[in-house]
C-alpha positions as CSV (number, residue, x, y, z in Angstrom):
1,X,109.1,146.2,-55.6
2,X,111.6,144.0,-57.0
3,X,110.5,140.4,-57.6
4,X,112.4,137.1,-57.8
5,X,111.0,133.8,-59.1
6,X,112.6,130.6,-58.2
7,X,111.5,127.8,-60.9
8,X,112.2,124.6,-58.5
9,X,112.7,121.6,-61.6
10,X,115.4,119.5,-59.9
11,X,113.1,116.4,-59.3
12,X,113.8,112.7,-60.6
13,X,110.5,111.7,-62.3
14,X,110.4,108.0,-60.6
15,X,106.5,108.1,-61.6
16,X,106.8,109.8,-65.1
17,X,109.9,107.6,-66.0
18,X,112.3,110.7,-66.1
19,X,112.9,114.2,-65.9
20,X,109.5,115.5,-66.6
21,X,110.4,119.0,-66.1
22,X,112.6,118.4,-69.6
23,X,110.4,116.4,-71.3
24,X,108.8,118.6,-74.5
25,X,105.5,120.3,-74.4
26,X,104.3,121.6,-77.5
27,X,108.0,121.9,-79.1
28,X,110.0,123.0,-75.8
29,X,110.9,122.0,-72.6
30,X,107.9,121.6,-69.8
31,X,109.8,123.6,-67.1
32,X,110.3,126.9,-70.2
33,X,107.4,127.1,-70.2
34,X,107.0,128.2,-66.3
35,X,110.1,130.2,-67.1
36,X,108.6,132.3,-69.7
37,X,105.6,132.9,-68.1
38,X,107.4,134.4,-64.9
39,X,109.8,136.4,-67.2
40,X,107.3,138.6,-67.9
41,X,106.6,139.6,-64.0
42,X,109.8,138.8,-62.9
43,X,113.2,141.1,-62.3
44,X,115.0,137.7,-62.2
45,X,114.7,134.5,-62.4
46,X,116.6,131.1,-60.9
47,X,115.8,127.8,-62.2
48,X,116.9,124.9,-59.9
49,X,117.6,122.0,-61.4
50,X,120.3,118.9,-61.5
51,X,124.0,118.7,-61.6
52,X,123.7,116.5,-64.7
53,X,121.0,119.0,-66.5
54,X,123.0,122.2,-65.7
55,X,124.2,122.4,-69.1
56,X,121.0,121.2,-70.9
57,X,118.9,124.3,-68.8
58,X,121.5,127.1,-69.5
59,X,121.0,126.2,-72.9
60,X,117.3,126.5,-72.7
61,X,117.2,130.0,-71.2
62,X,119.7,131.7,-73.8
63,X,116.8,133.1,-75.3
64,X,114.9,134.4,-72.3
65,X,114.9,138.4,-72.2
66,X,114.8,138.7,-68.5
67,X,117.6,137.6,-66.4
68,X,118.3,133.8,-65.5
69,X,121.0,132.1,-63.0
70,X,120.7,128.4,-62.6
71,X,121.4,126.7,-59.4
72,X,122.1,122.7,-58.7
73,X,119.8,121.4,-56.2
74,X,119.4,119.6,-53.1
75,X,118.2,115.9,-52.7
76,X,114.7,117.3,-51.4
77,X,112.6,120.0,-52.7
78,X,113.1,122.0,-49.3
79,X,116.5,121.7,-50.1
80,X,116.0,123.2,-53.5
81,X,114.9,125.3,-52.6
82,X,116.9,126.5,-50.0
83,X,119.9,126.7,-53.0
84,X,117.4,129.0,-55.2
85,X,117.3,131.7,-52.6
86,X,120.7,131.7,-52.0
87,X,120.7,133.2,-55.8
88,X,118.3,135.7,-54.8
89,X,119.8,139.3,-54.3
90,X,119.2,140.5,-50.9
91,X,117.4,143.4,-52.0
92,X,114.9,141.3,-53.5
93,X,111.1,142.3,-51.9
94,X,109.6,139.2,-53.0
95,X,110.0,135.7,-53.8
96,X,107.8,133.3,-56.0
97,X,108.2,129.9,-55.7
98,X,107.2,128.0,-58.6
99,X,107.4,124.0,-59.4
100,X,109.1,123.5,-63.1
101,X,106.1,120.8,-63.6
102,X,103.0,123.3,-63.8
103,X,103.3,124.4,-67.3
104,X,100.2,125.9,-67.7
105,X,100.3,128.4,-64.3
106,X,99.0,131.9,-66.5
107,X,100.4,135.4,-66.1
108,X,97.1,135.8,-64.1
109,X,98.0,133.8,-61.6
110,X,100.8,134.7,-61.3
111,X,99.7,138.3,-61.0
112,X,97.0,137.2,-58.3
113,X,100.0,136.1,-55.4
114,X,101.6,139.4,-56.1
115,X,98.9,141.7,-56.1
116,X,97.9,140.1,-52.3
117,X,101.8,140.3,-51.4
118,X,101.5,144.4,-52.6
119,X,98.5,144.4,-50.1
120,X,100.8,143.4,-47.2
121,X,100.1,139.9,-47.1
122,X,103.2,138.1,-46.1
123,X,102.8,134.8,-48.2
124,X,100.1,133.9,-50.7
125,X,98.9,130.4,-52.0
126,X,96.6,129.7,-54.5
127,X,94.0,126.8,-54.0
128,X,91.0,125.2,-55.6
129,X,88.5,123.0,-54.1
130,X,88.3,119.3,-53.9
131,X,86.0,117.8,-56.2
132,X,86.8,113.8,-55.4
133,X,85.1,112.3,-52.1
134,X,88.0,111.7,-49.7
135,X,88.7,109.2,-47.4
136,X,91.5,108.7,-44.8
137,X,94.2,105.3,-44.7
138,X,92.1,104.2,-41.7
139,X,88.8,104.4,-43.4
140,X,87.2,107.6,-42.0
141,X,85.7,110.0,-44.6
142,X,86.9,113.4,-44.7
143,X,84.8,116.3,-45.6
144,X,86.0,117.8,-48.5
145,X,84.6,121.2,-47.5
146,X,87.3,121.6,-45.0
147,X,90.0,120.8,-47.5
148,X,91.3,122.9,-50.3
149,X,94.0,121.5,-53.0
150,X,97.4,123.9,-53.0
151,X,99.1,124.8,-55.9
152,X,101.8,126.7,-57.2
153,X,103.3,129.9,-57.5
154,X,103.3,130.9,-54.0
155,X,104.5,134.3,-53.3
156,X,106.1,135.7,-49.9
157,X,107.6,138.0,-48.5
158,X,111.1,137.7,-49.0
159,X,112.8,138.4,-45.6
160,X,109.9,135.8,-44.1
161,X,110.8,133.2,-46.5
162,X,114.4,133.5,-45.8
163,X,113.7,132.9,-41.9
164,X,111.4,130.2,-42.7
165,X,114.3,128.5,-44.7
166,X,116.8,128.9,-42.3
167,X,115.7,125.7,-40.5
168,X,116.6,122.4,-41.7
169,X,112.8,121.4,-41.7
170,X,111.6,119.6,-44.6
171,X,108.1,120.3,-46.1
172,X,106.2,119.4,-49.8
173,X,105.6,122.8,-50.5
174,X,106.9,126.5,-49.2
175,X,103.9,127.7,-47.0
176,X,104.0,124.9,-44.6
177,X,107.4,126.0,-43.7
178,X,106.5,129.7,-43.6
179,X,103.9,128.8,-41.2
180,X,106.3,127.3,-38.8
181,X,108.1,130.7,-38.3
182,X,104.9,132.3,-37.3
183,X,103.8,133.5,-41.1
184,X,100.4,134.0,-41.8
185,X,99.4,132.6,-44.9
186,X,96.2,134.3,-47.6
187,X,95.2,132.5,-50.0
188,X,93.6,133.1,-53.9
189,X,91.8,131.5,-56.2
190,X,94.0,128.7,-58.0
191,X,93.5,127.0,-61.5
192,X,91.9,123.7,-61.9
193,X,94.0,124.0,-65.6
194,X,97.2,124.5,-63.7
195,X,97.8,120.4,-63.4
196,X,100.9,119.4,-62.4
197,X,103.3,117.0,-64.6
198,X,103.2,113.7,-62.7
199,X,102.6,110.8,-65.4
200,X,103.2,110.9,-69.1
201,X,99.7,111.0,-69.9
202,X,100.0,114.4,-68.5
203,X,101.6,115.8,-70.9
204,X,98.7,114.7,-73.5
205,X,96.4,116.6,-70.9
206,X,98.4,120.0,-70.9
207,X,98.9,119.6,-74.7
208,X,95.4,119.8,-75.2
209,X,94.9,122.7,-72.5
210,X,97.6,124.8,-74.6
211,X,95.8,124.2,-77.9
212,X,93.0,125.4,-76.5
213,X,94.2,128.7,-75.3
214,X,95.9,129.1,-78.6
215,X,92.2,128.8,-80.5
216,X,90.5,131.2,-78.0
């Protein structure tokens, strides 16, 4: 089954006060990190990322084994990654979506969303549970039971997720637009570890994940 990754790292960084998914985590750039992690189940990679950065990113991956194409991207993260899959070859099986800003995603997981996708499920999302009471804009509490947190990678089928992006439907993350296509989405356990990059105190928070692995 040949698998595709699409590293989605094109974003702004309004909160963080830059590009995040360049900023350096434990001596490299946050998004490599993402990128060598799905080397290593990957058959190819495509990092999306800005016009401006192009050069930076190419740069970056020189010393990744596996293949790599970089691709500018859109002014939403649809439209991302809509210009990732165009990289894609069309015999590609399957296609992981992954955001450039969750560093710390493991092998495992990414292993999980394939494993399901091998199974015949047509897209996979890992979750983990809500932890923080909740409580809607108009005052009314939500039961946190009924909600689940989603993260990244996501894995589909690849001839699904095509379909799904053919629309010009924007959505925050892949699934939601798979599901409009009539895809049926499984899900598997996420990692409360995988955090995503969104402030710079972040970055402190993933440091000190890393140097914990590294002392296990």
């Amino acid at each position: 089954m040949k698998i595709w990754t699409i590293v989605v790292a094109a974003g702004e960084g309004f909160r963080f006060g830059g590009r995040k998914q360049l900023a350096e985590l434990a001596g490299i750039p946050v998004l490599l990190h993402s990128v060598i992690t799905a080397s290593a189940i990957s058959d190819g990679i495509v990092v999306v990322t800005s016009e401006e950065d192009i050069e930076f990113v190419e740069s970056c991956l020189k010393n990744i084994d596996q293949f790599c194409e970089v691709a500018k991207g859109g002014t939403t993260r649809s439209a991302s990654v809509r210009c990732g899959l165009a990289k894609v070859p069309h015999e590609c099986e399957t296609v992981i979506v992954h955001d450039g800003v969750r560093p710390l995603a493991s092998k495992k997981l990414f292993e999980s969303v394939i494993e399901k996708i091998k199974d015949g499920a047509e897209a996979v999302v890992p979750v983990v549970p809500i932890t923080d009471s909740l409580r809607s804009v108009n005052g009314k509490q939500i039961n946190r039971d009924e909600v689940v947190a989603v993260q990244t990678p996501q894995a589909f089928n690849a001839t699904l997720l095509r379909e799904a992006y053919l629309s010009n439907e924007d959505a925050t993350d892949d699934s939601s637009l798979v599901e409009l296509v009539g895809g049926t989405i499984d899900f598997v356990d996420g990692d409360p570890s995988n955090l995503k990059i969104t402030v710079s105190s972040d970055l402190l928070i993933a440091e000190h994940f890393l140097i914990g692995k590294k002392s296990v």
